[in-house]
DRENTORKOL-3810 file (N, C-alpha, C; in nm, 4 decimals):
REM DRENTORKOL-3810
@n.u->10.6537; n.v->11.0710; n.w->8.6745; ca.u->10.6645; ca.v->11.0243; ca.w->8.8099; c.u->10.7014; c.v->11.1376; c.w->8.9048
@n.u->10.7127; n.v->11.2344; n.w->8.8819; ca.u->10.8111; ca.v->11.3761; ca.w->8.9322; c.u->10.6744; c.v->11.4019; c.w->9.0036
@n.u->10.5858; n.v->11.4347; n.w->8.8813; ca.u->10.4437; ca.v->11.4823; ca.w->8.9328; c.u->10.4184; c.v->11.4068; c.w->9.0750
@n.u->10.4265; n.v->11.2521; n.w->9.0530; ca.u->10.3701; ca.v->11.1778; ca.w->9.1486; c.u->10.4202; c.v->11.2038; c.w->9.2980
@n.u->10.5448; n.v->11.2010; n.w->9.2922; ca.u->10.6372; ca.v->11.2295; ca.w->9.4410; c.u->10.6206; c.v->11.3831; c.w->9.5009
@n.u->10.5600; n.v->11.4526; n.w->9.4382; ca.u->10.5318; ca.v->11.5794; ca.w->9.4264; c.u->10.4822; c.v->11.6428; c.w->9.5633
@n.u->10.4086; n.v->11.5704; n.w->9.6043; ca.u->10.2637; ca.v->11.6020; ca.w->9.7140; c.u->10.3006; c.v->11.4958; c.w->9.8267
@n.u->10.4341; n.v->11.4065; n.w->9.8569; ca.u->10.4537; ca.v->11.3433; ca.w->9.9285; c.u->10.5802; c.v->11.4059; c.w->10.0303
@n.u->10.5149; n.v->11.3705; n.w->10.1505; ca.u->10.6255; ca.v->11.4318; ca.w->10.2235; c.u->10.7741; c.v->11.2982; c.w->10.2632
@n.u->10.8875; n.v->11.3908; n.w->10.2683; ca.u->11.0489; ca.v->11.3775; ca.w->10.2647; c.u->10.9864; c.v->11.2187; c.w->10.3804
@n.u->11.0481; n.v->11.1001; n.w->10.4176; ca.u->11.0552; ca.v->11.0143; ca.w->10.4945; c.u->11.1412; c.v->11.0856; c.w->10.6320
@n.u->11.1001; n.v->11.0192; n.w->10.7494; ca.u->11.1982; ca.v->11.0186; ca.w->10.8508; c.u->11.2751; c.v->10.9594; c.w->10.8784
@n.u->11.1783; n.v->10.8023; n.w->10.8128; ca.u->11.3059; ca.v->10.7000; ca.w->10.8243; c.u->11.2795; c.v->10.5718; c.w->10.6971
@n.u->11.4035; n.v->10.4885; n.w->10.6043; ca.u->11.3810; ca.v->10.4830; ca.w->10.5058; c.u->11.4396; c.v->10.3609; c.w->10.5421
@n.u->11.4071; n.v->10.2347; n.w->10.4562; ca.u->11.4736; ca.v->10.1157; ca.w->10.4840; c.u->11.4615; c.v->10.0535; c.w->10.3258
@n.u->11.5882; n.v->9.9769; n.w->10.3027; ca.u->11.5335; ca.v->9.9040; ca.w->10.1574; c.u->11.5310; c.v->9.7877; c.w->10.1476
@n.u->11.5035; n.v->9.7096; n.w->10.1078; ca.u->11.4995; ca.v->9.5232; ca.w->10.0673; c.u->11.4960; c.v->9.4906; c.w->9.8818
@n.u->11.6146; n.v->9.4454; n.w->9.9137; ca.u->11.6500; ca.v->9.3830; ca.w->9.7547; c.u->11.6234; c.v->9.2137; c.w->9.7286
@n.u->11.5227; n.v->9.1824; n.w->9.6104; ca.u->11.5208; ca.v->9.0485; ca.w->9.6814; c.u->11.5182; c.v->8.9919; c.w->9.4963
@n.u->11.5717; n.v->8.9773; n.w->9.4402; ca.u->11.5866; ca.v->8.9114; ca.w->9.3150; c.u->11.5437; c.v->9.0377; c.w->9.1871
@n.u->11.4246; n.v->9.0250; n.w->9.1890; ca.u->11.4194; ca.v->9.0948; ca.w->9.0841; c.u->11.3121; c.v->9.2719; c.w->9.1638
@n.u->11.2307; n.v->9.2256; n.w->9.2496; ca.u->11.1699; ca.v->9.2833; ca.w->9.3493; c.u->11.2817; c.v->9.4222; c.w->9.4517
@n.u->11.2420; n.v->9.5284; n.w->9.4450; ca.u->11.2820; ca.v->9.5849; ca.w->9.5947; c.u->11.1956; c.v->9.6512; c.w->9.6691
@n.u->11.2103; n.v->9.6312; n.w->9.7858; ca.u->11.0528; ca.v->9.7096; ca.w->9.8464; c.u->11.1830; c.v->9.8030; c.w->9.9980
@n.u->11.0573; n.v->9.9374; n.w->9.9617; ca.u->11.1199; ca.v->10.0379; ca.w->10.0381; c.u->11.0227; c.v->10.0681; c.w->10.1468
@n.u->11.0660; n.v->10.0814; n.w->10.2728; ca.u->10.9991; ca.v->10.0627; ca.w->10.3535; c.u->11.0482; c.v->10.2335; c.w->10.3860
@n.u->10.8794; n.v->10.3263; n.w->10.4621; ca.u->10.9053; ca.v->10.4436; ca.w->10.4408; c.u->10.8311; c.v->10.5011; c.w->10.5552
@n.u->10.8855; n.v->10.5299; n.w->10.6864; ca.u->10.8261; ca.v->10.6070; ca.w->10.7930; c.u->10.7704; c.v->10.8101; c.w->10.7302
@n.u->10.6291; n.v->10.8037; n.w->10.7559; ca.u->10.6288; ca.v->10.9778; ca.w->10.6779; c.u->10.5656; c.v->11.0026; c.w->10.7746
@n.u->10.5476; n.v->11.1485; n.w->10.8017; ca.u->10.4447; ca.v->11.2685; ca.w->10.8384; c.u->10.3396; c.v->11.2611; c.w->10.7599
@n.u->10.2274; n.v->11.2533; n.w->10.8127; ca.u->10.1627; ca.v->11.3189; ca.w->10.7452; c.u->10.0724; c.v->11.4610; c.w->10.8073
@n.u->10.0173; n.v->11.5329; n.w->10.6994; ca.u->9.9956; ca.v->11.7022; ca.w->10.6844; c.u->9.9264; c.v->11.6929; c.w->10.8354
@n.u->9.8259; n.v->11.5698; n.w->10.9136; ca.u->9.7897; ca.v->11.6372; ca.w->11.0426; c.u->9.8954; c.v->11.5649; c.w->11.1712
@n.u->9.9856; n.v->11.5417; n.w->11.1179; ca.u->10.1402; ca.v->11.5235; ca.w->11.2311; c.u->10.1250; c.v->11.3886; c.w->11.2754
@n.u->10.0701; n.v->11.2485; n.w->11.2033; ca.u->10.0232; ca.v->11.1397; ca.w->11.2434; c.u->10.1440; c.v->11.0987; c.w->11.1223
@n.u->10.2195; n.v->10.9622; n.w->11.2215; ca.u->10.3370; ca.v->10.9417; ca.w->11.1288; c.u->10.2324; c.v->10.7929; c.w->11.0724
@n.u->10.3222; n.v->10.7547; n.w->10.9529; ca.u->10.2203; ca.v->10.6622; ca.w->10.8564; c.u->10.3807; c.v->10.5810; c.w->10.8412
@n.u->10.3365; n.v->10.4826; n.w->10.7594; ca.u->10.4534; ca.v->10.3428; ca.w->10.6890; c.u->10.4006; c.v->10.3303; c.w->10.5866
@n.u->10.5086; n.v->10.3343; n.w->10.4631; ca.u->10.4395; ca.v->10.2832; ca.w->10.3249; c.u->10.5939; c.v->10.1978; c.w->10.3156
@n.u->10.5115; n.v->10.1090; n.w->10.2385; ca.u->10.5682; ca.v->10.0050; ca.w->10.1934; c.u->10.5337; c.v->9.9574; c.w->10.0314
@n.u->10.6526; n.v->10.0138; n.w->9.9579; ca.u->10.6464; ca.v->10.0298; ca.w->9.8404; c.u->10.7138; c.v->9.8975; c.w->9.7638
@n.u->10.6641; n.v->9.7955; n.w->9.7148; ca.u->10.7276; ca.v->9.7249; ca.w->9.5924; c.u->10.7182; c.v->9.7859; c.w->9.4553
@n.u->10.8934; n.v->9.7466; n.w->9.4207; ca.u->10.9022; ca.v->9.7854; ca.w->9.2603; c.u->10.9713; c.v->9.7335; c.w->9.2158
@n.u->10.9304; n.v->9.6584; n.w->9.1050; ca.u->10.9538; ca.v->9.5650; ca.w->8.9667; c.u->10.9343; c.v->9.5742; c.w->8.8480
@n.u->11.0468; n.v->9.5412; n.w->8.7337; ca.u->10.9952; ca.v->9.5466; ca.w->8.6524; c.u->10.9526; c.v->9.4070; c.w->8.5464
@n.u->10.8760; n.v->9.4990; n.w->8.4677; ca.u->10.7903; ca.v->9.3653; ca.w->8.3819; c.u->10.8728; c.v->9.2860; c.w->8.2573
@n.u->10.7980; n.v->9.1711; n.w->8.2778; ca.u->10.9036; ca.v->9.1262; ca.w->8.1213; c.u->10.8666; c.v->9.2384; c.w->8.0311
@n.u->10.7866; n.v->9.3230; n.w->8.0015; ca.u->10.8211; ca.v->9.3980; ca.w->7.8842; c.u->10.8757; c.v->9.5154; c.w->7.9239
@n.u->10.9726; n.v->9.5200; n.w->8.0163; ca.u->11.0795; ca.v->9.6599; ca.w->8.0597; c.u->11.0082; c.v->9.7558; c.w->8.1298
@n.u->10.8368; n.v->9.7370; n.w->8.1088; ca.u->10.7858; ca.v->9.8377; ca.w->8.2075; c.u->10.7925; c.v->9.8589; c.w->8.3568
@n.u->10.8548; n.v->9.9650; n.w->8.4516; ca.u->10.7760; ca.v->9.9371; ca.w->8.5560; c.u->10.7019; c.v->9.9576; c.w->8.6328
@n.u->10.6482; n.v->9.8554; n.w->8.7968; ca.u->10.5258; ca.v->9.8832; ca.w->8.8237; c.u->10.5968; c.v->9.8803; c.w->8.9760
@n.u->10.4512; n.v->9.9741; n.w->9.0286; ca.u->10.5126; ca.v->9.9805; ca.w->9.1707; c.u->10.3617; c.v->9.9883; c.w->9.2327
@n.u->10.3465; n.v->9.9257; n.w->9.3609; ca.u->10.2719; ca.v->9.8479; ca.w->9.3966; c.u->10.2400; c.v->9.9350; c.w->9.5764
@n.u->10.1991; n.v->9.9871; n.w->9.6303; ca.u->10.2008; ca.v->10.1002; ca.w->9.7882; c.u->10.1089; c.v->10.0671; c.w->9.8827
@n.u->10.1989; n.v->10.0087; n.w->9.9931; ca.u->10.0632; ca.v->9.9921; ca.w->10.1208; c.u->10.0703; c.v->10.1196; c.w->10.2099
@n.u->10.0247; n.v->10.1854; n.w->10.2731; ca.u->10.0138; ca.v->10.2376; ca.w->10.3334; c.u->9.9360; c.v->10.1754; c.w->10.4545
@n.u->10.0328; n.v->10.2295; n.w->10.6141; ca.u->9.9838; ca.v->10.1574; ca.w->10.6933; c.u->9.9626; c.v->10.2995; c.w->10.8147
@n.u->9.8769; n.v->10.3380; n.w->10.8937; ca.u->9.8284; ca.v->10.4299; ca.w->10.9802; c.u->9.8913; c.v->10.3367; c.w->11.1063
@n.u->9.9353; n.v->10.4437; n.w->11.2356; ca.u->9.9440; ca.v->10.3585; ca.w->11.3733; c.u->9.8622; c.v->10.2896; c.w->11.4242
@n.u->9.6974; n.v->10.3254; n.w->11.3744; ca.u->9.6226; ca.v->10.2106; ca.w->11.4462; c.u->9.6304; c.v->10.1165; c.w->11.4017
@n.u->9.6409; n.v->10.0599; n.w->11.2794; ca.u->9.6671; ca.v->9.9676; ca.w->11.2175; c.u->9.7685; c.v->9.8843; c.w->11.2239
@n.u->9.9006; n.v->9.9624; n.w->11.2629; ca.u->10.0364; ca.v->9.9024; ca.w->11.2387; c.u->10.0268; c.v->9.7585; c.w->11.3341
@n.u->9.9748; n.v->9.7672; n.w->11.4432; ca.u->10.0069; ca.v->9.6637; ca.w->11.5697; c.u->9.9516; c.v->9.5571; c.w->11.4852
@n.u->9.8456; n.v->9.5774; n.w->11.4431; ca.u->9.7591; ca.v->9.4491; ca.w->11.4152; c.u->9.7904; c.v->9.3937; c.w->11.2810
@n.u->9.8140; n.v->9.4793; n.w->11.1841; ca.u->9.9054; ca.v->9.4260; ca.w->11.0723; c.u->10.0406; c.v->9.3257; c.w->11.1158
@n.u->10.1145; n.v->9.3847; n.w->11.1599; ca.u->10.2434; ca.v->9.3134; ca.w->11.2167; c.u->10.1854; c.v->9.1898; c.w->11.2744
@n.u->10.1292; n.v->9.1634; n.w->11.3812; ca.u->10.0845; ca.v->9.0421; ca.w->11.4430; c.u->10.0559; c.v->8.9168; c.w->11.3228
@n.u->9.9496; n.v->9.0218; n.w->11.2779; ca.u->9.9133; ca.v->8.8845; ca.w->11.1364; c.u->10.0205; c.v->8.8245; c.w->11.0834
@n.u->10.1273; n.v->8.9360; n.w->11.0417; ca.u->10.2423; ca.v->8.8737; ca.w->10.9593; c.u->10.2937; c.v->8.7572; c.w->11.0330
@n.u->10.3371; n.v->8.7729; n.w->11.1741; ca.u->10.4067; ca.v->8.7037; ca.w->11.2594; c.u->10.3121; c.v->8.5525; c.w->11.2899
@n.u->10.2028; n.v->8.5746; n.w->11.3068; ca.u->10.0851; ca.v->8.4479; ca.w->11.3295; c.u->10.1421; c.v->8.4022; c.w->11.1686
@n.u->10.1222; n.v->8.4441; n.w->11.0723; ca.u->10.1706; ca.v->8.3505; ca.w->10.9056; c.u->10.2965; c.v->8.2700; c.w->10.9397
@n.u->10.3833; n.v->8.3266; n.w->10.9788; ca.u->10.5237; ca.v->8.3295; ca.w->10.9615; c.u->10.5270; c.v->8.1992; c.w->11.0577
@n.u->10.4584; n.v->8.2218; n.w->11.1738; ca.u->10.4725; ca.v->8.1157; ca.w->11.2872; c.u->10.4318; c.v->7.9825; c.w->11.2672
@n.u->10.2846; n.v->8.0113; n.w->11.1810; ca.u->10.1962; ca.v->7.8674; ca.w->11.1246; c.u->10.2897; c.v->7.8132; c.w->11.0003
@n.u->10.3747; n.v->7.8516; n.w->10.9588; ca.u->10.4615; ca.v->7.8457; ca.w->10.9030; c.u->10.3979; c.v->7.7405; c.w->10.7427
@n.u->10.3092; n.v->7.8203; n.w->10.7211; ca.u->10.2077; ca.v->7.7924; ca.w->10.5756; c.u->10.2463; c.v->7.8511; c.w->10.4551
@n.u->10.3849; n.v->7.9233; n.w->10.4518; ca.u->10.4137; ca.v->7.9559; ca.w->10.3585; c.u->10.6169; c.v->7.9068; c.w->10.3250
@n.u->10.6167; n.v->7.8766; n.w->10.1824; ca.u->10.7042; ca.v->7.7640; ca.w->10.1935; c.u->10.8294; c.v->7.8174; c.w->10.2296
@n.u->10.9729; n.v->7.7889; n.w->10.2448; ca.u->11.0561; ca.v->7.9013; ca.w->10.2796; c.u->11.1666; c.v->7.8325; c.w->10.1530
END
């Protein structure tokens, strides 16, 4: 995994969420042409002790319209709480 983090640049800004067995790290970066990005990393592990980690990556053009969707779900309120 050393390898993996290797080629990723340091966060500016880092947030975490612990939610049972789940934590997802929410991760403001640079990237190499100075365009800041969001990854949003879940990591869990498996019933057989392995684990897995799961990476969205989100660009600024994207971010507005991602967010909205979430908020339109959240509002239609179609998912159970």
């Amino acid at each position: 995994m050393a390898e993996e983090n290797k080629n990723k640049p340091e966060p500016i800004y880092s947030q975490t969420l612990k939610t049972g067995s789940r934590t997802f790290f929410f991760d403001v970066r640079k990237a190499k042409t100075g365009d800041e990005y969001l990854t949003i990393t879940e990591s869990r592990i498996q019933k057989n002790g392995e684990k897995m980690r799961n990476t969205i990556f989100l660009f600024k053009d994207d971010f507005k319209e991602f967010c909205q969707n979430l908020v339109d779900i959240a509002d239609k309120n179609v998912m159970p709480v």
